[in-house]
Steps between C-alpha positions, in 0.01 A plus 500: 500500500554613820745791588762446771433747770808460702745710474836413489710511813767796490856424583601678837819652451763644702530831568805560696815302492881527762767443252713189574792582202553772239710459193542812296679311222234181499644152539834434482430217218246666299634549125468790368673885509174635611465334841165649699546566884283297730334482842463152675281521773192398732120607503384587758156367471546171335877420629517413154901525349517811198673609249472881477577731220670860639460848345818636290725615711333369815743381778320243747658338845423160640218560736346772373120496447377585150122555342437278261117550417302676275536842410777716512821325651811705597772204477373222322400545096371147528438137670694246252331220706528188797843308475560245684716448769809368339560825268541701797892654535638407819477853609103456500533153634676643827245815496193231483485430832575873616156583317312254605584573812390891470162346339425316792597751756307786320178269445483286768148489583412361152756201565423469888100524332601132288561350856150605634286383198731217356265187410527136373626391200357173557371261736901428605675833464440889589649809387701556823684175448650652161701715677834380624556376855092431559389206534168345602579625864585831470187515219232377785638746767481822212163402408371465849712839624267662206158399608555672833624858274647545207908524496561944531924414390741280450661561872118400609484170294806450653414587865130270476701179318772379704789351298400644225805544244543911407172593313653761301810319369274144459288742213832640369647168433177414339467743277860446397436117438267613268637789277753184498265275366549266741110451619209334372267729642592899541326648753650842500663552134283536219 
């Protein structure tokens, strides 16, 4: 017999969330007296939607950025898990963008890094054209404004590809079609 010498891949998890909604008393149509409090919000890493368990008498405000990995956590006793998009209150549904936004702004190189090594998916469609707004033309001119140097920012992609729809809020509307659900591929949300 011969032994399997792979080892399993480890799950990546988040490690830092920004709260989109906080309900100290749980949901509103839970049953039950003993209702637990609970954190929506957004990883960071992963853009992937959570559902976070708070400390007793923890208070938390939309926005605010929270640890969530191993070890000793100050606000959060525990991650409950993903939810999908549809379970979120509409207080987290009008914070959504607001984080994603932050996200974007406070990482940009790794998002303005997907335009300067974005490949084909197949012989008829590329990366770039996933994102709203590009099409086949504004693909050719990205990929041939990167073999002469890589793209530094966003205000730079948008300065060496005329007509180019707004960089940053083409990725935020992406990653927002897909914490939605809405996309066959995800590019950014994991």
């Amino acid at each position: 017999m011969i032994a399997d010498t792979q080892q399993p891949k480890k799950e990546i998890r988040e490690d830092r969330a920004i709260v989109l909604d906080f309900l100290p008393h749980g949901y509103p149509f839970e049953e039950g007296a003993m209702k637990t409090p609970i954190a929506q919000a957004l990883g960071l890493n992963h853009l992937t939607v959570l559902e976070l368990i708070p400390k007793k008498d923890v208070f938390l405000q939309p926005q605010e950025e929270v640890y969530i990995g191993e070890g000793k956590r100050e606000e959060i006793h525990h991650v409950k898990g993903k939810i999908s998009p549809e379970k979120l209150t509409s207080t987290a549904v009008a914070e959504l963008q607001h984080a994603i936004e932050k996200v974007v702004d406070e990482q940009e190189q790794r998002f303005v890094e997907f335009f300067n090594k974005a490949q084909p998916l197949s012989m008829r469609m590329h990366q770039l054209e996933l994102l709203p707004g590009l099409g086949k033309k504004h693909m050719w001119e990205i990929l041939e404004a990167r073999k002469v140097k890589h793209f530094a920012s966003f205000d730079d992609l948008k300065e060496r590809v005329k007509l180019l729809p707004n960089p940053k809020q083409v990725v935020i509307k992406r990653i927002l079609s897909e914490i939605e659900g809405k996309e066959k591929y995800n590019v950014f949300v994991r």
